[in-house]
N, C-alpha and C positions, 0 to 999 in steps of 0.2 A: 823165670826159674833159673838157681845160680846153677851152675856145674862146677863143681869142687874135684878137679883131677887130684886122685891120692898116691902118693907115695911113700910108701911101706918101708920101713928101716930097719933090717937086724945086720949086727955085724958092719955095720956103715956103709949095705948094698942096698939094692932098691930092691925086693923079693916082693911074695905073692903067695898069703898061704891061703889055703882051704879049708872054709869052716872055723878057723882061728885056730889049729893042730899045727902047733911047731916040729912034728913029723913031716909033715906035708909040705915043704917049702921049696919055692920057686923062684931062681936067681934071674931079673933080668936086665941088670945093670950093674956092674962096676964102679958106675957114675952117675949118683942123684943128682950131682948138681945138673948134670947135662941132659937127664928128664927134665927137670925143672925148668931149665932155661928152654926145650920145644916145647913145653905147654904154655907155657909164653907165649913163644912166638906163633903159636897154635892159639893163640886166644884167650887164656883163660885168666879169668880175674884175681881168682883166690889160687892158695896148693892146702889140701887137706895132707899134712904129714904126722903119721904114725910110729912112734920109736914101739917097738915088737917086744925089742928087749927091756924095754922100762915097763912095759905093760906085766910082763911074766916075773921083772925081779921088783919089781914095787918100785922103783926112783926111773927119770930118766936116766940114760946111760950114756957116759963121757963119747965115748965112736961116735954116738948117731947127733948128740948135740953138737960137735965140729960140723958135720954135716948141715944141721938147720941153720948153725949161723953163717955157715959157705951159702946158703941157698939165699941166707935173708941180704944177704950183701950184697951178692952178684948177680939173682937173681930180679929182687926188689916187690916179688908179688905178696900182699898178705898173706900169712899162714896162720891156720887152721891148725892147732897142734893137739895131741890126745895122747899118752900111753905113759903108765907109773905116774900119774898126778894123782896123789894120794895126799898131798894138804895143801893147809896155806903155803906155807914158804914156797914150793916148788912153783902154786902157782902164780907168786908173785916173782919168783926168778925168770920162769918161761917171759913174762909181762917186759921184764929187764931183759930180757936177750932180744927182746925184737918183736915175737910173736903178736898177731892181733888179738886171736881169741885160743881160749886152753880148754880142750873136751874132761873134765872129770867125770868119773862113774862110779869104782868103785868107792870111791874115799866119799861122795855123798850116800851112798846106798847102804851105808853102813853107819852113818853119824848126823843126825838131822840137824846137829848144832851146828854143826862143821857147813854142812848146806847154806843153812842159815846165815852164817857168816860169810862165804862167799859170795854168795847172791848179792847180801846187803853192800860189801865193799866191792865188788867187780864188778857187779849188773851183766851187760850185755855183751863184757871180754870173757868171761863165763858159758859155754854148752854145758848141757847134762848129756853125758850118752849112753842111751837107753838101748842097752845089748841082750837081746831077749832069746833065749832057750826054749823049745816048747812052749812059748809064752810068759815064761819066766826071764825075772831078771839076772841077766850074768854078769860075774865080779871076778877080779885077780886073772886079767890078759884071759877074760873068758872058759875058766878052767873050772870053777864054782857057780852055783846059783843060790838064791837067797831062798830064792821061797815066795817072792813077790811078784805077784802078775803086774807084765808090766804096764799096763794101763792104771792100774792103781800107784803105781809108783810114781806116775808121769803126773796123776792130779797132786800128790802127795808134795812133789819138788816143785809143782806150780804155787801149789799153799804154801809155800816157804820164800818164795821169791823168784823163782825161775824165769829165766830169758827167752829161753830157748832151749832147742831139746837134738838130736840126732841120735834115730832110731837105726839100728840096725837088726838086723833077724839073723842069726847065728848060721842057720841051716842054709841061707840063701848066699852067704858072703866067699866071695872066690869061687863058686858052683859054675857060672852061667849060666842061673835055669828060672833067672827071669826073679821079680820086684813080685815081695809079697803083699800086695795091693791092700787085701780084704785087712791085714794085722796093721801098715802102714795107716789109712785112713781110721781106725780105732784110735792109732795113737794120738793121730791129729783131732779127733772129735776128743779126746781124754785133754789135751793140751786147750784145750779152747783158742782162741784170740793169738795164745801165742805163737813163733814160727818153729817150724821142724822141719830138719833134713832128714831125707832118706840116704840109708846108705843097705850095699847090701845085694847081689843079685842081677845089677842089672847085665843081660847078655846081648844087646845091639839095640840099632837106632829106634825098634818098636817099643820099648822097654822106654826110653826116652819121652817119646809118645803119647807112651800110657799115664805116663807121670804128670806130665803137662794137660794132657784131658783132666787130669785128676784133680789140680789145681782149680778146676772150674766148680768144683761141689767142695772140696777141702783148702780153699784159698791161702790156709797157715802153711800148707807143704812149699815152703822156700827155696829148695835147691834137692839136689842129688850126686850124692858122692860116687867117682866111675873109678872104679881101680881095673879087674883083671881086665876086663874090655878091651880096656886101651892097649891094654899088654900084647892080647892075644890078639889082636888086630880086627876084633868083631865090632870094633866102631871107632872111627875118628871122633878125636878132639874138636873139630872142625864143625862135621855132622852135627854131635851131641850137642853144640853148641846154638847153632841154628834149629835144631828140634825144638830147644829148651824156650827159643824165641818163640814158638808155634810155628816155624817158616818148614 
């Protein structure tokens, strides 16, 4: 199981909001690049990074892209990139800046053509992220919902071409009150065959744990994305990583 340490971008700091509420925000670097380069040297293979404000103004934002491509340079790990991908162009720019793979959400949850045509030319530098409310699917930096449960939506993006998926649970995300197991494995039974990240909740090395037992009945769950955690000091880089082995 991969571990995707994330790093949150508004303003071109490294923050930490709660429940995805740009009221709520938590400063805890100055310096992405210099998270970046410990989770490195902490181990880790991928960085899952989040532009906050590209999610909330629909584009990514000039501050935080300097940022990703300080991080792609100097740091060198694959990035996981997600926030304001709202078409093709952006995600064929993210593609040209460096980036491995580009999270879009809202921009497929709204356009099934648009999906369609991602899938078909990107394939597997393509995630769908599946950001769920109450069970619904959430859009626009998580401020709106659609209306679509999101286990129907999950088979719906797999009928269109879908790679892969990363689930998160709105309510769970920045909390630390723990991986919402029961809604997580749904999504993975709704995705079939294909793989999916969880993001979303987790609060220390048990959560970690539960993930990797988990993998033994839902084998598509591929990794798990750890943002406040790390922050808050309620689990190493280190640990999380060795859980994720089963060790």
């Amino acid at each position: 199981m991969i571990i995707f340490p994330a790093i949150d971008l508004k303003d071109g700091k490294c923050v930490r909001l709660s429940q995805g509420k740009f009221d709520s925000v938590t400063t805890y670097s100055e310096d992405p690049i210099k998270i970046a380069r410990q989770f490195k040297e902490d181990g880790a293979q991928w960085l899952h990074i989040v532009d906050l404000d590209g999610a909330r103004m629909g584009s990514p934002q000039a501050v935080n892209l300097q940022v990703v491509r300080q991080i792609l340079r100097q740091v060198g790990l694959p990035v996981q990139f997600g926030g304001g991908v709202r078409s093709g162009e952006v995600v064929e720019r993210m593609l040209n800046v460096g980036v491995t793979r580009v999270v879009v959400g809202t921009a497929v949850a709204q356009n099934d053509n648009l999906a369609q045509g991602l899938f078909t030319v990107y394939g597997d530098k393509v995630a769908v992220g599946v950001d769920a409310k109450d069970g619904l699917v959430a859009i626009h930096g998580w401020q709106q919902t659609t209306g679509d449960p999101a286990g129907e939506f999950v088979r719906k993006m797999a009928s269109l071409g879908a790679k892969r998926f990363i689930f998160t649970d709105v309510a769970r995300d920045g909390m630390l009150q723990g991986v919402n197991q029961t809604a997580l494995a749904e999504i993975a039974r709704c995705a079939g065959t294909l793989p999916v990240i969880a993001s979303g909740g987790v609060a220390g090395p048990s959560d970690i744990s539960t993930l990797q037992a988990l993998t033994l009945t839902c084998a598509n769950i591929e990794g798990v994305i750890v943002g406040k955690a790390l922050y808050a000091g309620a689990l190493t880089l280190k640990n999380a990583l060795e859980l994720a082995k089963g060790g």
